[in-house]
C-alpha positions in Angstrom: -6.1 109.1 61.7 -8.4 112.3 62.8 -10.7 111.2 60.5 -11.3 107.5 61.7 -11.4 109.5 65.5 -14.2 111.7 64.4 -16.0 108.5 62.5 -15.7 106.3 65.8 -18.1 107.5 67.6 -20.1 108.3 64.9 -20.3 104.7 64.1 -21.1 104.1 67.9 -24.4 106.1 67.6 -25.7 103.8 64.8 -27.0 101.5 66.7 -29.8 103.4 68.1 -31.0 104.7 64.5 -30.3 101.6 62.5 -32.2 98.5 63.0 -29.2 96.5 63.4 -25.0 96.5 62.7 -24.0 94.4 60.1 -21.6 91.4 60.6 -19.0 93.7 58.6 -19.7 96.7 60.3 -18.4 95.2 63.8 -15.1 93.4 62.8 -14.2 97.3 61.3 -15.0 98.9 64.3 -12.4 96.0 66.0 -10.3 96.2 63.5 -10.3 100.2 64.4 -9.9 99.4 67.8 -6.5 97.4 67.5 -5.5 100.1 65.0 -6.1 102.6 67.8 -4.2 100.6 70.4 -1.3 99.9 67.9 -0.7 103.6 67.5 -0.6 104.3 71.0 1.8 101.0 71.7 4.0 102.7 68.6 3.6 106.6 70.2 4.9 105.1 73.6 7.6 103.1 71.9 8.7 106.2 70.2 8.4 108.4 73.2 10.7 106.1 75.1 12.8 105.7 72.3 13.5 109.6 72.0 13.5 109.9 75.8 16.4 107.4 75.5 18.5 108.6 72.7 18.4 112.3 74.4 20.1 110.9 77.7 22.3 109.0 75.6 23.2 112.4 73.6 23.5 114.1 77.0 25.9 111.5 78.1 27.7 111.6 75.4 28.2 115.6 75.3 29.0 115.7 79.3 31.8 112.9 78.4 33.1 115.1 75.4 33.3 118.1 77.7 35.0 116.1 80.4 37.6 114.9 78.1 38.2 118.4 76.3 38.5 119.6 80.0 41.2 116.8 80.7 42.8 117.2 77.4 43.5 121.1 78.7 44.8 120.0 82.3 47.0 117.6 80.3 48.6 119.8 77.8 48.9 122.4 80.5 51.0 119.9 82.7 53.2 118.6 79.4 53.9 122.7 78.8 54.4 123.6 82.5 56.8 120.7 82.6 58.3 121.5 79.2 59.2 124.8 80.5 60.9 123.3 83.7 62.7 120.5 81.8 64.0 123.7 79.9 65.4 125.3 82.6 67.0 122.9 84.4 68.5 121.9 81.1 69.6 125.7 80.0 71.9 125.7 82.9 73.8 122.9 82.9 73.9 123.7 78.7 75.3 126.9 79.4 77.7 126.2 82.2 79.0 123.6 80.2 79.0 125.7 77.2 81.2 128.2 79.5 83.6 125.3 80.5 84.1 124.1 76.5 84.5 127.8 75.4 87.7 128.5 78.3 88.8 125.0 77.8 89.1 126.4 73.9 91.0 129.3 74.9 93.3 127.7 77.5 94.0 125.4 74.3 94.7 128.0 72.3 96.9 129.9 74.8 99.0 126.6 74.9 99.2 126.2 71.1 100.7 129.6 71.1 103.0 128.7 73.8 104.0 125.6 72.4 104.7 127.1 69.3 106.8 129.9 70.8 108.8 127.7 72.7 109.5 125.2 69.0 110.2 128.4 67.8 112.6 129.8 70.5 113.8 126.2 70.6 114.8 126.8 66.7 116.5 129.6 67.6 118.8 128.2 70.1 119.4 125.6 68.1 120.4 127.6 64.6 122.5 129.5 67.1 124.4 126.4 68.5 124.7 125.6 64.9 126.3 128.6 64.4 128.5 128.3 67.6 129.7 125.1 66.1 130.8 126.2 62.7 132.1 128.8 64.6 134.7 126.7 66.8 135.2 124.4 63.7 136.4 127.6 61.7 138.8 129.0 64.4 140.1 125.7 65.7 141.2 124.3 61.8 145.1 124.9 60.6 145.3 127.9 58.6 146.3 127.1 55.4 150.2 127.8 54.4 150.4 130.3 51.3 150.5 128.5 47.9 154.0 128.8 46.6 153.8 131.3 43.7 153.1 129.8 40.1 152.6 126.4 41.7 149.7 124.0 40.0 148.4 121.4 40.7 149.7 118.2 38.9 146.3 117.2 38.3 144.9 120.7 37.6 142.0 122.3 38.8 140.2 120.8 41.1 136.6 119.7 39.6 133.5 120.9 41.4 131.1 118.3 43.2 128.4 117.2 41.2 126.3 116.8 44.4 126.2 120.3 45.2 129.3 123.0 47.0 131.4 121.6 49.6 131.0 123.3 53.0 133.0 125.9 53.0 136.1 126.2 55.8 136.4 130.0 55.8 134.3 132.0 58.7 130.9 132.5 57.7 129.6 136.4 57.0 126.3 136.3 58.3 124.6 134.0 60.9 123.1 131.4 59.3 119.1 132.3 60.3 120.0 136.0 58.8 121.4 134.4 56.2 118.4 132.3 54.9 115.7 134.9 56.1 117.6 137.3 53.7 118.1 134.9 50.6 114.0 134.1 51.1 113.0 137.5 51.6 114.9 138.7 48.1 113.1 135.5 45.9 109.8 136.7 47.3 110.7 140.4 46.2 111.7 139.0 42.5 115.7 139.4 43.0 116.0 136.0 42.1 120.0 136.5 41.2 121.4 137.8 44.3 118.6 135.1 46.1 120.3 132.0 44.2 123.7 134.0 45.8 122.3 134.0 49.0 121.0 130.7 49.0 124.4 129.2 47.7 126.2 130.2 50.7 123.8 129.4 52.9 124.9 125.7 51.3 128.2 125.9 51.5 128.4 127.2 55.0 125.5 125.8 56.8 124.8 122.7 54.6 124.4 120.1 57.9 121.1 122.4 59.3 117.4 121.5 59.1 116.7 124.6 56.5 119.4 123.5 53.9 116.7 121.0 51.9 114.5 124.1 51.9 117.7 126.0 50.6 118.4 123.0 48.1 114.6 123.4 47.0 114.4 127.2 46.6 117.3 127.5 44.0 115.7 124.6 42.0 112.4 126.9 42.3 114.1 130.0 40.8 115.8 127.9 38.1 112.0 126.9 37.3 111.2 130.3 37.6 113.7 131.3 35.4 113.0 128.5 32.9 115.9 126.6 33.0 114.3 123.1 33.2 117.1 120.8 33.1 119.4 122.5 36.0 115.8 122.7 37.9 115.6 118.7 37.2 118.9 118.4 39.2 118.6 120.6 41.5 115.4 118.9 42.9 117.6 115.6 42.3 119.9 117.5 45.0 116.9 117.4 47.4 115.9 114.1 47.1 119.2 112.6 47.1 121.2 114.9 49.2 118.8 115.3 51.6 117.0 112.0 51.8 114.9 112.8 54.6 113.0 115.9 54.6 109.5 118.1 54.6 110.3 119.1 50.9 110.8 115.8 49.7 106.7 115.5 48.0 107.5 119.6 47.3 111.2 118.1 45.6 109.1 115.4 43.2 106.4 117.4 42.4 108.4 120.2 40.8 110.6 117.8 39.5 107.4 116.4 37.8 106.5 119.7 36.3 110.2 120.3 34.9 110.0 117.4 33.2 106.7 118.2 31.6 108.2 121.1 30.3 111.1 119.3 29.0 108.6 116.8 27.4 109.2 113.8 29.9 105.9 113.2 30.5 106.6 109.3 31.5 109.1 110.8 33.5 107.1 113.1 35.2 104.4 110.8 35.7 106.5 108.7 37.6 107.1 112.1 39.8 103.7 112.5 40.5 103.3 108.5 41.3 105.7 108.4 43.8 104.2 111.6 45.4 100.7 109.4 45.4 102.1 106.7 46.4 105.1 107.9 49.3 103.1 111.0 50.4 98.9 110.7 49.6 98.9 113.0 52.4 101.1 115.8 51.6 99.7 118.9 50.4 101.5 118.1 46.9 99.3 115.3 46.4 96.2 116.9 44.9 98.6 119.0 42.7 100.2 115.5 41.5 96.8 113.8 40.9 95.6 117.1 38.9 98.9 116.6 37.0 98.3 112.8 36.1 94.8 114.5 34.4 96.2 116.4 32.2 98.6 114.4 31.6 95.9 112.0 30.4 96.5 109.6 32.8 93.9 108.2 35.8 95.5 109.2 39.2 96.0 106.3 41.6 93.5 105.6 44.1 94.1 106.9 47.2 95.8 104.6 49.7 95.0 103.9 53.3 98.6 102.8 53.9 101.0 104.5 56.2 103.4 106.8 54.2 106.5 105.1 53.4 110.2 105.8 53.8 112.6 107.2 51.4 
């Protein structure tokens, strides 16, 4: 391009020291011409082109910083209200933790009051118990003395198979003091004078709510003791004496486990069953179903139904 600038005017001064331009001569000092005009057209065109994409750049950078700007005003609003969405909620959170925590307390406080009362109401009740036997014993006919060397014409007496009789005579102990003592010598191992204990707790207060757990306990020591066939009727005594009872699933279970050890394992399966089936609810039940196992047999499935009745 510099070159043909520097040649133009050379070629302009030819005229006055050559005779005459050629033909060719003039079309390529037009054709320079247009070639000169072309690449100032093409300069402006570029110039406004640059002009336009640098406002367009400027534009675009003022936008970005307006928006970065409102991006921070925003985020700044979202964590000023954040923090007081978190306040007004802490205290309402709190207080009502507060209320939940002394409503928990209150509840506990009547649990324990409740179940002192049940107990004191147990209480009054072994002792009315008592009272009765009590009346019973001193309002009954003494006996008149047998005459001496008189027997029977039938002989002696035979002795219940469903368990000792209640007893007429007074009783020696109250009947609570009585069972705490006969539970309190099975726990310490003194399983004899416990089956004693327990005994006359059956023949004197057989009609109370604790004489299934009585019933239960001297099948346990028999267990205990290994003597699987008097445990297998002594848990009979619970079932059938006492139809009705909290040791009832307890009463088939060990049943179930006596007549394992006796090799009655159809037997005992039907034990377990009946636990699964009567009580799936009862804390025996998982001790039933791991029974069935290893037994070799598949457990029941577990049953939505209501527990049924004896």
């Amino acid at each position: 391009m510099k070159a043909i600038r520097f040649a133009l005017p050379v070629l302009l001064l030819l005229p006055g020291f050559a005779p005459a331009a050629s033909k060719d001569m003039i079309e390529l000092q037009r054709d320079v011409a247009q070639l000169q005009d072309q690449m100032r057209l093409l300069q402006q065109s570029f110039d406004t082109r640059i002009a336009q994409v640098q406002l367009l750049t400027q534009q675009a950078l003022d936008t970005a910083s307006k928006s970065n700007a409102s991006i921070n005003d925003l985020a700044r609003v979202i964590q000023n209200d954040s923090a007081n969405v978190g306040r007004q909620v802490a205290q309402p959170v709190a207080a009502l933790g507060a209320r939940v925590d002394t409503l928990s307390q209150d509840l506990s406080g009547l649990q324990s009051t409740v179940a002192d009362q049940t107990s004191r109401l147990g209480q009054i009740q072994q002792q009315l118990v008592d009272l009765k036997n009590l009346l019973s014993t001193m309002q009954a006919p003494a006996a008149p003395p047998p005459t001496a060397g008189a027997v029977s014409p039938g002989g002696p007496a035979p002795i219940s198979s469903t368990g000792p009789a209640p007893n007429s005579a007074m009783p020696p102990i109250p009947s609570a003091q009585l069972y705490q003592n006969a539970k309190r010598d099975m726990d310490g191992g003194n399983n004899d004078l416990a089956l004693n204990e327990f005994a006359d707790y059956l023949n004197y207060y057989r009609s109370t709510d604790l004489a299934p757990n009585a019933q239960f306990y001297i099948g346990q020591i028999h267990y205990t003791q290994k003597k699987f066939e008097v445990a297998v009727k002594d848990f009979d005594q619970v079932l059938e004496a006492f139809p009705i009872n909290p040791k009832t699933p307890d009463a088939h279970y060990m049943k179930g486990r006596a007549l394992v050890q006796l090799g009655q394992r159809n037997e005992a399966a039907k034990e377990f069953k009946t636990v699964l089936a009567q009580f799936p609810t009862s804390p025996a039940a998982p001790n039933c179903r791991e029974s069935l196992k290893g037994l070799g047999m598949s457990p029941p499935a577990p049953s939505s139904a209501s527990r049924k009745k004896r």
